[in-house]
C-alpha positions in Angstrom: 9.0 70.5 101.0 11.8 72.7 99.7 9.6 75.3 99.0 8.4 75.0 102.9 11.6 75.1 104.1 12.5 77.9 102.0 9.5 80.0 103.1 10.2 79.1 107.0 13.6 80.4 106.3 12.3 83.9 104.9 10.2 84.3 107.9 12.8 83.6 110.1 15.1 86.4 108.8 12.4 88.6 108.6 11.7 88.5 112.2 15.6 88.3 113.3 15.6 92.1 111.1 12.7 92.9 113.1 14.6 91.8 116.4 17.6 93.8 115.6 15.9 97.3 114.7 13.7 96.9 118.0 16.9 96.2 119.6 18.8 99.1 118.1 15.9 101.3 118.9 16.2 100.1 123.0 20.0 100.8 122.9 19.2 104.0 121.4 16.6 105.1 124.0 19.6 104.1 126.0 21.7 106.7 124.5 19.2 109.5 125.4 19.2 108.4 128.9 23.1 108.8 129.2 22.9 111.7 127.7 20.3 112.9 130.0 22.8 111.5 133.1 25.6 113.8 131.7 23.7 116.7 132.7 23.4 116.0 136.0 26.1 115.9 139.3 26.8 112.3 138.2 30.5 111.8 137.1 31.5 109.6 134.2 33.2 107.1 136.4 30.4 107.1 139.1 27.8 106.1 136.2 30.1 103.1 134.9 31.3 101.5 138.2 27.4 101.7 139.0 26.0 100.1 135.6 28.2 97.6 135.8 27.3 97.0 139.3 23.9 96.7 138.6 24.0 94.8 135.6 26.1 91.8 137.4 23.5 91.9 140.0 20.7 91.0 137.7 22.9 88.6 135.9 24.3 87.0 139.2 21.2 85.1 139.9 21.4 83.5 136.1 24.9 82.9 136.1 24.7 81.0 139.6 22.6 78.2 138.2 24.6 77.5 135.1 27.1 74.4 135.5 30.3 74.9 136.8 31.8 73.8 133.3 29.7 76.7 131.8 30.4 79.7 134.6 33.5 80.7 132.0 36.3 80.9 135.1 38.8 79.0 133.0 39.0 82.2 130.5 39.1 85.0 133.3 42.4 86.5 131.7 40.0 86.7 128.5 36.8 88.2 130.4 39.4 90.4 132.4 40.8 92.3 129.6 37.2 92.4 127.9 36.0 94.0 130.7 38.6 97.1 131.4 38.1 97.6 127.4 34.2 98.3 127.6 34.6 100.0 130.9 37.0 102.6 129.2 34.9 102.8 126.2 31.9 102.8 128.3 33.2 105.5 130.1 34.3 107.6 127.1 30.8 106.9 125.4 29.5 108.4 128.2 31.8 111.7 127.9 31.4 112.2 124.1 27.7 111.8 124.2 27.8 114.8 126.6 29.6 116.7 124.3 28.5 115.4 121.0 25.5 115.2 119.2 23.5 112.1 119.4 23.7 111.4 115.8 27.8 113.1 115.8 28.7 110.1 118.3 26.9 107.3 117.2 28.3 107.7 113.4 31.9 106.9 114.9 31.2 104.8 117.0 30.7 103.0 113.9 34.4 102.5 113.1 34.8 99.7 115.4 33.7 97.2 112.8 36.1 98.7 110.4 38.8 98.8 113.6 38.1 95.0 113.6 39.6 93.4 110.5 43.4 95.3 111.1 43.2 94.1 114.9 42.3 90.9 113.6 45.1 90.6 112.2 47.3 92.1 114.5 46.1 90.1 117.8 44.7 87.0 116.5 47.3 86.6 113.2 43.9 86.5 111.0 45.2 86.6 107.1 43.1 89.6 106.0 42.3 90.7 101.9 44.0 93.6 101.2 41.3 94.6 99.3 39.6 94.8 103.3 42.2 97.1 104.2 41.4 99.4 101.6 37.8 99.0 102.7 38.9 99.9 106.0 40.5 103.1 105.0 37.8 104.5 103.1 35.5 104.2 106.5 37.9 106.2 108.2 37.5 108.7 105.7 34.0 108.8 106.1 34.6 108.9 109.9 37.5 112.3 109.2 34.1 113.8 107.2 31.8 113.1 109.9 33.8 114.9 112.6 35.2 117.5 110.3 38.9 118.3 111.2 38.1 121.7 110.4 35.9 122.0 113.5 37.8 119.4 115.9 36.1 118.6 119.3 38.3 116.7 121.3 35.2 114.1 122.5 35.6 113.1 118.6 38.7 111.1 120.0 37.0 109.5 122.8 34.3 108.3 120.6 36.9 106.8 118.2 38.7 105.4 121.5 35.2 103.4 122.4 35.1 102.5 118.9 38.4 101.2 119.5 37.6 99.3 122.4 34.4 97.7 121.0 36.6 96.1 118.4 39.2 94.8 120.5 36.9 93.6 123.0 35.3 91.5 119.8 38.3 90.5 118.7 39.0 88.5 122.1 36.0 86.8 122.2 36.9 85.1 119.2 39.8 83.4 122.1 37.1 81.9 123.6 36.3 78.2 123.4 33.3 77.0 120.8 30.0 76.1 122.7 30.9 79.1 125.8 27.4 80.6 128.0 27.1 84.2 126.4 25.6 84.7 130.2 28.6 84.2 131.4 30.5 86.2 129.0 28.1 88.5 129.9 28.1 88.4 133.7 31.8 87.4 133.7 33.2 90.7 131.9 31.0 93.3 133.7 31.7 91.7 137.3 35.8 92.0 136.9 36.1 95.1 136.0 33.7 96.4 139.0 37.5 97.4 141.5 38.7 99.4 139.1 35.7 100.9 138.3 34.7 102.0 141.8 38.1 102.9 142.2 37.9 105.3 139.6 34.1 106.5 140.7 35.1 106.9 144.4 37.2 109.5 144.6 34.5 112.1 143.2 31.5 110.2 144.5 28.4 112.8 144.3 25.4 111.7 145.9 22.2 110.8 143.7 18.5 111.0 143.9 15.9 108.4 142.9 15.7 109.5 139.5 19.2 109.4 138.8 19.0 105.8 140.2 16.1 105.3 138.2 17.5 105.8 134.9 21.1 103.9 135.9 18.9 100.8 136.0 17.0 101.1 132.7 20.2 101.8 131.3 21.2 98.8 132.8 18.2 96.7 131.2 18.2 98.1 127.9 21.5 97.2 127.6 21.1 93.3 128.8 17.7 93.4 125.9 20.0 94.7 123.4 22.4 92.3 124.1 20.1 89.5 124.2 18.1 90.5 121.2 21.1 90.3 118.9 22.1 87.0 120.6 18.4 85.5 119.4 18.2 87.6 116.0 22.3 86.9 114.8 21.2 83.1 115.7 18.2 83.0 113.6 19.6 83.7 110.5 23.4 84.7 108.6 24.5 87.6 109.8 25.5 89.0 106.3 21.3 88.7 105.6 20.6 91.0 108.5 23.3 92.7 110.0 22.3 96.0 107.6 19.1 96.4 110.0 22.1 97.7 112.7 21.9 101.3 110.9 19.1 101.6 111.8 20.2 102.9 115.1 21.7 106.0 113.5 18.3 106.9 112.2 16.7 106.5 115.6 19.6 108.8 117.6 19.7 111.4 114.4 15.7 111.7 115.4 16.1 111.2 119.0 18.3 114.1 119.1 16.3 116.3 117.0 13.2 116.0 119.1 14.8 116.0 122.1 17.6 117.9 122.0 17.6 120.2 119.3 20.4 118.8 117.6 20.1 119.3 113.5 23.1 117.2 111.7 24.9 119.4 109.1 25.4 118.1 106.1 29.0 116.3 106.4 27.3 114.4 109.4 25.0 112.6 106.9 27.9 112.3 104.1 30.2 110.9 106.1 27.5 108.5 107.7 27.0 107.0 104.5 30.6 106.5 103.5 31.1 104.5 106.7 27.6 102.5 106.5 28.8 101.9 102.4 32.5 100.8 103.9 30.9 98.1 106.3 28.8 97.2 103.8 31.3 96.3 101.4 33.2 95.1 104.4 30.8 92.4 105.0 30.5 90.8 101.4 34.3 90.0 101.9 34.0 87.4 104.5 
């Protein structure tokens, strides 16, 4: 029997890994298609205000039929602050991805799980090992080597900004109560930050074509299956077991942006990649 349940368990984490490179391989897809929008008359603002639009309208629907204990109104502070953090980010993801290579971007937007433990600390008075600290410290090294001080773009600080974001916006959902509808979480922090965003977008509206429309809404679903694939994959099985398949996003945007783009990663790109992968990797075997 043990030996059943044992074998059960393997499969199991097998096919959450499974889950989460297919899911890092939508999101990255995802990645080419914004940076496919930033060539066109789209603004930044106009593309956020717009995905988060559409994504609350395909979540509405869902979201409407759960109880009214579930529908998450009693944390709206929470969902509120959540939801100008990824708009921000979102909207800096979508400027350094304009500017930055595919693979350039993508490596720091890695920092925001070593951005996590200090803000931890900081906004939810977590007692962190300063032996995590330290941990911490060496992925922003590796982050300084990917973008190369030497040859500074000033998106690199956007993309650390979203990093930022990510991080803070996981640190509050540790606020919310046991047992809360990811739904909506989900439909909750997108639909609050819609105002802001449209007053942001307004201003410059540009006028868009089909295709542009076309691509806002597969952004718009490959970011709801992302989401929903890690939901399934991280409940299937530890997250310390599977949680190294996530890299394999940088491998997909690092080949993504070769064939598509032209974009060849110099060396430090790859270096410093590796310091911050080996930095969350240690990172994780502390907890």
């Amino acid at each position: 029997m043990q030996q059943r349940i044992a074998h059960l368990a393997g499969d199991r984490q097998i096919l959450a890994i499974l889950l989460l490179i297919l899911g890092n391989l939508t999101i990255s897809f995802g990645d080419v298609i914004v940076k496919l929008l930033g060539q066109t008359q789209v603004t930044p603002y106009q593309y956020i205000a717009l995905r988060f639009l559409l994504t609350s309208l395909l979540l509405l629907p869902f979201w409407w039929r759960l109880a009214p204990s579930n529908k998450g109104w009693g944390q709206w502070k929470i969902h509120l602050i959540r939801g100008h953090l990824l708009l921000f980010g979102s909207i800096c993801v979508f400027i350094s991805l304009m500017y930055l290579p595919l693979a350039t971007a993508n490596a720091v937007f890695y920092a925001a799980p070593l951005m996590t433990l200090p803000l931890a600390a900081l906004l939810s008075k977590e007692k962190i090992r300063p032996l995590a600290y330290g941990i911490s410290l060496l992925g922003f090294v590796g982050i300084l080597i990917v973008l190369n001080p030497g040859q500074w773009h000033w998106a690199g600080g956007l993309a650390l900004f979203t990093a930022f974001s990510m991080a803070a916006s996981n640190v509050l959902v540790r606020r919310l109560p046991q047992g809360r509808s990811v739904l909506a979480t989900l439909f909750l922090t997108q639909a609050l930050a819609i105002p802001v965003g449209f007053a942001l977008a307004l201003p410059g509206w540009q006028p868009m074509n089909g295709e542009i429309w076309l691509l806002l809404i597969g952004i718009c679903l490959m970011g709801i299956i992302y989401q929903s694939i890690c939901i399934l994959a991280y409940a299937m099985a530890d997250a310390s077991k599977i949680a190294a398949s996530e890299y394999s996003g940088l491998i997909f945007v690092t080949i993504m942006g070769m064939a598509l783009f032209n974009e060849y990663p110099a060396l430090h790109v790859y270096l410093g990649a590796a310091v911050v992968i080996m930095a969350i990797g240690l990172q994780r075997k502390l907890k």
